[in-house]
N, C-alpha and C positions, 0 to 999 in steps of 0.2 A: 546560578541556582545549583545545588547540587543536591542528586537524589543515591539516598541509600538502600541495600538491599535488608529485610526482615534479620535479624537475628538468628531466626530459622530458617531462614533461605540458604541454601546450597548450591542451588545450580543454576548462579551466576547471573543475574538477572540482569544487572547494571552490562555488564559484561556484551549477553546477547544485546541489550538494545539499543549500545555501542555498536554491536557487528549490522542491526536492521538501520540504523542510522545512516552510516557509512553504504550499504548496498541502495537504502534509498535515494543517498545524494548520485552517487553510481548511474542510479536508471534517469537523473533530471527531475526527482523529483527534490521541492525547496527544504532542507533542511535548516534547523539553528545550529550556531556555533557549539559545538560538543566537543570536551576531551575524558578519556577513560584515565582517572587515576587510580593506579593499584598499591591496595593496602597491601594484602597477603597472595598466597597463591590464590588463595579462593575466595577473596572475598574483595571489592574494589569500590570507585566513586564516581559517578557519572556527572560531570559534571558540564551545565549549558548555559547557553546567554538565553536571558529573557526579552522576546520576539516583540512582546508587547511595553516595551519602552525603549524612546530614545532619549538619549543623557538621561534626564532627571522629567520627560516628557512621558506622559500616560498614553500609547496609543490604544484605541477603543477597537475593543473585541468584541466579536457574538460567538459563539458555538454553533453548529449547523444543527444540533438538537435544537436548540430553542428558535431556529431561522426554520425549520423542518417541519418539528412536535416528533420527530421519529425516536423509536428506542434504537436498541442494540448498542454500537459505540459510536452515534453520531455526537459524541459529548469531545472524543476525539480530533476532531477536527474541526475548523473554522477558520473565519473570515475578520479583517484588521481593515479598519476604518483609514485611508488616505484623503490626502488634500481632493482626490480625483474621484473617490469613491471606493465599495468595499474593494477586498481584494483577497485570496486563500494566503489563510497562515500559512509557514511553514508546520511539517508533521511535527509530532509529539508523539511521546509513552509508546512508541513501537516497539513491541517485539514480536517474536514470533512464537503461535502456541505451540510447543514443543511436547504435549502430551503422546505418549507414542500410540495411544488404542485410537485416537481418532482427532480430525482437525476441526475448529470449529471456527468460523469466521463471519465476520457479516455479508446477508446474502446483496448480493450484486443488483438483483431486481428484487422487486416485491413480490414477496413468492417463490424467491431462488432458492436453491441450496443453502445450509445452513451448515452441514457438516458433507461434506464430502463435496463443497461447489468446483463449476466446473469452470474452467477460465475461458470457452466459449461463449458461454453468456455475456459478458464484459463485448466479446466484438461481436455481437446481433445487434447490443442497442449503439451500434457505430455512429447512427445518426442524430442518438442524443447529444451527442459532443458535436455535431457537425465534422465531422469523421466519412468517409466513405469503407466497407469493404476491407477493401486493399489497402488502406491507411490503417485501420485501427490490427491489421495481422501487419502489416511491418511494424508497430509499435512493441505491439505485444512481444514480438518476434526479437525484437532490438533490447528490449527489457530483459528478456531470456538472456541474452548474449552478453551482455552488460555484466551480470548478476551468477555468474554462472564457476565463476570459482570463490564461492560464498564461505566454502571450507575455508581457505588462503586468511579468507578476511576476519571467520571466526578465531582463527588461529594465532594471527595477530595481536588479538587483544584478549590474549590469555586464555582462552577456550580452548581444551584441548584435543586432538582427532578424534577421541572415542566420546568423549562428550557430545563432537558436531556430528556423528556418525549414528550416535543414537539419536541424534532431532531430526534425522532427514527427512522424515516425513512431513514437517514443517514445510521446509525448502528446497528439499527433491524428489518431489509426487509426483504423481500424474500429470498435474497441470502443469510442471514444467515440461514435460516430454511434448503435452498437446502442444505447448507455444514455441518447443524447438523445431515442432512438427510443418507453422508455418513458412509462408516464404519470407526469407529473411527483408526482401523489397515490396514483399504485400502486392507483386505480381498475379497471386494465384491463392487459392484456400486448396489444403491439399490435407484436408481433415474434414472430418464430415460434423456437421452440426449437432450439438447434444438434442436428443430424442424428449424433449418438451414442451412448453408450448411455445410458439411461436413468438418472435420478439415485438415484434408488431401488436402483437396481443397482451404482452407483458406490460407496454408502453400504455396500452390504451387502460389498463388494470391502474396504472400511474397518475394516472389524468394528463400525459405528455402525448403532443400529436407525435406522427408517425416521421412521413419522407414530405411534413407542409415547409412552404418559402421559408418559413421563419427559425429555421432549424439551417437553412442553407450557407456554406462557407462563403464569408464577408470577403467582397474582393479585397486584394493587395494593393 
């Protein structure tokens, strides 16, 4: 499949979500097969394999909107139908918002942050994921480190330093500093909790129980 950028596009779109692609495979998260062909200096073709077929085989998709009923961009992501049962697509349509006055993203809880979210949030509900603590800051922590010469990787695929210098706020705010801030082995939280409401209470806002059996790491 290949995706082109607007006619009126300038700043590179295909490009960045070649550069979020690549950082996403980076952190372990499932990407599709993607390569960045370029046209011009500024203008290129992104081009991927389609996730929901093999050979000449339809594999069956849902969206986590319509598995949800939630807005925002749960349209973005989703679930593929195997012999075993469902299982998370690989991502899609990633980039990153590069607007420089402010970032906008989907909040983490119900209720979260919308613009200016804080990547605390993400490890209070540790125990949604069946996560402890100290797991879900060595993840986050490990992500940070992963992902972290993101300039290198824009630069690569034709993005150029003052381009990726002007987006940092996308991809080097705050929230990266909070997540460099953990311990990298999720030993320790050595960052103080964002001043909201409590995760416990965001969960029950959810309809998801809290620290019940059923949320517990299945042994090995």
């Amino acid at each position: 499949m290949a995706k082109f950028a607007r006619e009126t596009e300038f700043s590179e779109p295909m490009a960045w979500e070649a550069t979020a692609l690549a950082l996403a495979r980076r952190a372990g998260v499932q990407t599709p097969e993607f390569e960045l062909v370029r046209l011009t200096e500024s203008r290129s073709i992104l081009l991927t394999r389609r996730f929901d077929r093999e050979n000449e085989r339809r594999v069956g998709y849902i969206s986590a909107h319509s598995l949800t009923t939630k807005n925002d961009h749960f349209r973005n992501h989703g679930f593929l139908r195997r012999h075993d049962g469902w299982t998370l697509s690989p991502v899609f349509d990633l980039e990153p918002d590069r607007r420089p006055e402010q970032v906008e993203a989907t909040p983490i809880v119900n209720g979260g942050e919308q613009f200016g979210r804080d990547i605390r949030e993400l490890r209070d509900c540790h125990d949604i994921f069946r996560l402890t603590p100290d797991d879900a800051e060595g993840i986050i922590r490990d992500v940070a480190d992963r992902t972290a010469d993101w300039i290198k990787i824009a630069n690569d695929y034709g993005i150029s330093r003052e381009a990726a210098e002007a987006s940092k706020r996308a991809l080097a705010g705050p929230n990266r500093d909070r997540a460099l801030a953990m311990a990298p082995d999720g030993s320790q939280t050595q960052t103080p909790p964002p001043t909201r409401r409590s995760a416990q209470k965001r969960r029950g806002d959810l309809g998801m129980p809290g620290n019940s059996g059923q949320w517990a790491r299945k042994p090995s």
